[in-house]
C-alpha positions, -999 to 999 in steps of 0.1 A, spaced: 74 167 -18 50 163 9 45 129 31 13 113 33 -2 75 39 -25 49 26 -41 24 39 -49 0 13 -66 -35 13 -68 -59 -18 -91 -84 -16 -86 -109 -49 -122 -119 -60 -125 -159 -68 -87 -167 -66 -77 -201 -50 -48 -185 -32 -50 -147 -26 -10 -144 -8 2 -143 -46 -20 -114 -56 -12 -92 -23 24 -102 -23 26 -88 -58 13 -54 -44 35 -53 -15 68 -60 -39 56 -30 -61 53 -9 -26 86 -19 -16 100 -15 -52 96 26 -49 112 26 -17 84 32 2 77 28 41 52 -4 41 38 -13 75 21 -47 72 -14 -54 91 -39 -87 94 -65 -65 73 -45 -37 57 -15 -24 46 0 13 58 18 25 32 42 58 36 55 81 12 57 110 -13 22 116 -30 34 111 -66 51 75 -55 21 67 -36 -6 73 -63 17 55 -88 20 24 -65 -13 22 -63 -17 27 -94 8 -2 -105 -4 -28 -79 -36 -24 -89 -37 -33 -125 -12 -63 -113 -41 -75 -94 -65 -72 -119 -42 -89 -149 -45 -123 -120 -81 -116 -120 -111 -100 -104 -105 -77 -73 -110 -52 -49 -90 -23 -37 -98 -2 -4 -77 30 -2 -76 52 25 -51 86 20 -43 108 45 -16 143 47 -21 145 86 -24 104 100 -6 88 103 26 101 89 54 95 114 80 122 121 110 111 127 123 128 160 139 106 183 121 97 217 133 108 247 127 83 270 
């Protein structure tokens, strides 16, 4: 299964504390094993496609049973998806 990447940002809509509603989506990223790369605006997640889209899929309609919100997704095959040969520095 190929790699690929998404940059995703949830922004909850009219919640009094938002950390609940994005630390729900980063426990379902985590959940399928995938390689999450926190950010101040965004979230790099890393993966197969089919655990990706499902993620996504899952943390979104988390989110929305809290409430109102918005989800930004950015998917890529080709950036940035690490390889993982060792530097030689």
């Amino acid at each position: 299964m190929p790699r690929i990447s998404a940059q995703v940002s949830l922004y909850p809509l009219l919640h009094e504390r938002r950390s609940p509603v994005i630390d729900e989506a980063m426990e379902e990223f985590r959940r399928l094993r995938l390689e999450v790369r926190p950010g101040i605006m965004s979230t790099l997640v890393i993966g197969s496609e089919e655990l990706i889209f499902s993620a996504l899929r899952e943390a979104f309609r988390k989110a929305s049973r809290r409430g109102k919100v918005v989800m930004v997704v950015t998917v890529s095959n080709a950036c940035p998806v690490p390889t993982h040969r060792s530097s030689s520095k």
